[in-house]
C-alpha positions in Angstrom: -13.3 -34.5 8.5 -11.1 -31.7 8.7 -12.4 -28.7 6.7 -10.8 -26.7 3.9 -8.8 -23.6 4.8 -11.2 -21.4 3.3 -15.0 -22.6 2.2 -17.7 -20.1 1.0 -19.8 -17.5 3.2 -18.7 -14.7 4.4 -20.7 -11.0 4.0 -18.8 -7.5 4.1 -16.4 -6.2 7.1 -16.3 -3.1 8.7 -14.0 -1.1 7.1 -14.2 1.5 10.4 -13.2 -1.6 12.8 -10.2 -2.3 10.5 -8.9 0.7 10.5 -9.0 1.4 14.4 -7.2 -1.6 14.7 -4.4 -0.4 12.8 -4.3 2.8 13.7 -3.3 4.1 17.3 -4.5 7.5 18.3 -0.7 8.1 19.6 0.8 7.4 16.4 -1.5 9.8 14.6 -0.4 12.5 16.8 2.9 11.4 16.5 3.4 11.5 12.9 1.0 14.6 12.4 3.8 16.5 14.8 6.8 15.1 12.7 4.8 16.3 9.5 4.6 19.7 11.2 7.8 20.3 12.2 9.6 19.6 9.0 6.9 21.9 6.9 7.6 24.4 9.2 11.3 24.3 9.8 13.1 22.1 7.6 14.3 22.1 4.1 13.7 18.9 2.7 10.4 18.6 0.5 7.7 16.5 1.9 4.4 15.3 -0.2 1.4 13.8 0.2 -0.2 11.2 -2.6 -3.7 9.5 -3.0 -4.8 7.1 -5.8 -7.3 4.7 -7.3 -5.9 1.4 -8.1 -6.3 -1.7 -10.2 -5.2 -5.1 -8.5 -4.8 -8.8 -9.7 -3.2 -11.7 -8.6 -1.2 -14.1 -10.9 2.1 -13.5 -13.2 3.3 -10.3 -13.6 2.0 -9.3 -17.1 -0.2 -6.2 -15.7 -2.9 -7.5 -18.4 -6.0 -7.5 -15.9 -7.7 -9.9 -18.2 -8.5 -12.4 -15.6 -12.5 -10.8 -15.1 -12.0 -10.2 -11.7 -9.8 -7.2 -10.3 -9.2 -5.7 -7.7 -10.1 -2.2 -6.9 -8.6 0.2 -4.1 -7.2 3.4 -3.1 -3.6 4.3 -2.5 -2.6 7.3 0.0 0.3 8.3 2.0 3.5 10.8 2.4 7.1 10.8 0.7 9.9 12.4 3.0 13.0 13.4 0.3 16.2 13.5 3.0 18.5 13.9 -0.1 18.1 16.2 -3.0 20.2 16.7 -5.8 20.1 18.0 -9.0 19.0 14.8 -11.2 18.1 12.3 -9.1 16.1 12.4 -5.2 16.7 9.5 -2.1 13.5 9.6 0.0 11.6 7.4 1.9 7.7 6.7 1.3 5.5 5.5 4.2 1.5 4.4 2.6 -1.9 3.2 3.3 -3.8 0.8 0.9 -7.0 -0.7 0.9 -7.9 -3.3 -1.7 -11.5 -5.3 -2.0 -11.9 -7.9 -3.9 -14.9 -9.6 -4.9 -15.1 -13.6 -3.8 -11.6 -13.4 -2.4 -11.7 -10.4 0.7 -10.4 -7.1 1.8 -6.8 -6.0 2.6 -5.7 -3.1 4.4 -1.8 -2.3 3.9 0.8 -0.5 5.8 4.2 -0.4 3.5 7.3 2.1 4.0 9.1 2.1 1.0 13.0 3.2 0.1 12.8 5.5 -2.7 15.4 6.6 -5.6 13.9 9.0 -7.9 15.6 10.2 -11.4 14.3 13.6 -12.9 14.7 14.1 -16.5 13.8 17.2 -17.7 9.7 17.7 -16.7 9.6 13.9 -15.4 10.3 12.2 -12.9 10.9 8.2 -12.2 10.7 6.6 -8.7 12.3 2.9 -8.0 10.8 2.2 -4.5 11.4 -1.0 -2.7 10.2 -1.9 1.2 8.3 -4.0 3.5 4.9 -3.5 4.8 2.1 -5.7 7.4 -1.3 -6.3 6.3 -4.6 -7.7 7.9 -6.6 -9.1 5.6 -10.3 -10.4 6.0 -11.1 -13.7 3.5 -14.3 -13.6 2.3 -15.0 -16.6 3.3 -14.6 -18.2 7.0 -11.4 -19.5 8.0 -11.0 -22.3 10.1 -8.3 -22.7 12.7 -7.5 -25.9 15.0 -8.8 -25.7 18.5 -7.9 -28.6 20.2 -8.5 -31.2 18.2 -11.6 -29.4 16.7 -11.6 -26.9 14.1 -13.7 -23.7 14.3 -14.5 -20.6 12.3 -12.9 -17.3 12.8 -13.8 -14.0 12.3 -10.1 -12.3 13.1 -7.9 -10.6 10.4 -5.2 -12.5 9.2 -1.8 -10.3 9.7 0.5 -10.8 7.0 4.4 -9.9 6.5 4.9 -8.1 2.2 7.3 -7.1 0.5 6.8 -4.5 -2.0 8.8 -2.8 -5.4 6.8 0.0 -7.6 7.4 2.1 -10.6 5.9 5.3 -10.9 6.3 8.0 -13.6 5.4 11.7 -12.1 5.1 14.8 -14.1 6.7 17.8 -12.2 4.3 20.6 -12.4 4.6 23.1 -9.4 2.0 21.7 -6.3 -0.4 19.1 -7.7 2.0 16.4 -9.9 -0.1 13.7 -11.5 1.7 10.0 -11.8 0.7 6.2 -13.0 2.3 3.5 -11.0 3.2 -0.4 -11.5 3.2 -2.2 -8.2 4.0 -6.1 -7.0 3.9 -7.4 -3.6 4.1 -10.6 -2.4 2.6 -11.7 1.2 4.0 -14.3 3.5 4.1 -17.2 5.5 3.0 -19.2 3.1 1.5 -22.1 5.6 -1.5 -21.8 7.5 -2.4 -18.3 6.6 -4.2 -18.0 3.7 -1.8 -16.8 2.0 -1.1 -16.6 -1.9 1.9 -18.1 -3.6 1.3 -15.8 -7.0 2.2 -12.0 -6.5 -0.1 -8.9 -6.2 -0.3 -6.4 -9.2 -1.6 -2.9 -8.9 -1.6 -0.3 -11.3 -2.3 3.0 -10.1 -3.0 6.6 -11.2 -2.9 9.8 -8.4 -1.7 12.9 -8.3 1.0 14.1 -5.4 0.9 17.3 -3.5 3.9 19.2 -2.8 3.9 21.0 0.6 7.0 23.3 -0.6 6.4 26.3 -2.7 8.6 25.2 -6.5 11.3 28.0 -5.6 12.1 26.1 -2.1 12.0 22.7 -4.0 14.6 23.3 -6.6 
């Protein structure tokens, strides 16, 4: 008998082991060097975010009435290459981390296109981009060896595509926002993947590395 993708049984991972796999210690460095550099030389305003989130996964009502969310934090860094007066092209580049009871843990890496519109003291960001994920079930999944099937312990790695709306107030250095995210993962077949669409809602603030005068 061939057993079900996923069945019931699986403890905790080690959120320290996922991470290193993500992460490479050259890619640190190189991004913390390309941070430097345009703090220190360039013009164009970077910022950093971080937020707690709210996730579900069915239709896209945002309701989280379902009794069993999602919870997770949100952190990354938006690059703006073109500025103008009322409205901002950038590009966003995050790290997420969802846990979800009974279902299992995701760890996100999504770059995101971003148009921003600035009306007055707010600002609204359309952001649209891929991202890979590893995602640990919950519960064992089997995989065919041979003509055997045997449980695994491995990350699934997963393709998404992702589109947010986020409302920012523009104070000076610390900007508080909400944001309304969807992102669907993929293949479909043999992965463990869901057909329905993820739904976070999220609240953070952003932290401008540019003094207000150098921004505007």
């Amino acid at each position: 008998m061939i057993p079900s993708a996923i069945t019931v049984g699986r403890g905790p991972i080690n959120l320290l082991k996922l991470i290193r796999k993500v992460f490479r210690p050259r890619i640190v460095v190189l991004t913390l060097l390309v941070v430097s550099y345009d703090y220190t030389n360039a013009q164009n305003p970077v910022s950093f975010n971080g937020s707690g989130l709210l996730e579900q996964i069915g239709l896209p009502d945002f309701r989280f009435n379902g009794g069993n969310p999602g919870f997770g934090v949100r952190t990354g860094v938006r690059y703006t290459y073109l500025q103008k007066e009322k409205c901002d092209l950038a590009q966003t580049a995050d790290v997420m981390f969802i846990t979800k009871n009974a279902y299992g843990n995701t760890l996100l890496l999504v770059t995101q296109f971003d148009f921003r519109r600035k009306l007055k003291n707010w600002m609204f960001d359309f952001q649209l981009g891929p991202g890979y994920s590893l995602f640990y079930s919950a519960s064992p999944v089997y995989v065919q060896n041979m003509n055997d099937y045997t449980a695994t312990n491995k990350p699934i790695r997963k393709f998404n595509t992702m589109g947010t709306i986020a409302v920012t107030y523009a104070a000076k250095r610390i900007q508080p926002f909400i944001a309304c995210s969807i992102f669907l993962e993929y293949p479909f077949i043999n992965s463990s993947s869901v057909i329905l669409p993820h739904q976070t809602v999220e609240v953070g603030v952003s932290l401008n590395l540019k003094r207000n005068e150098d921004v505007n």
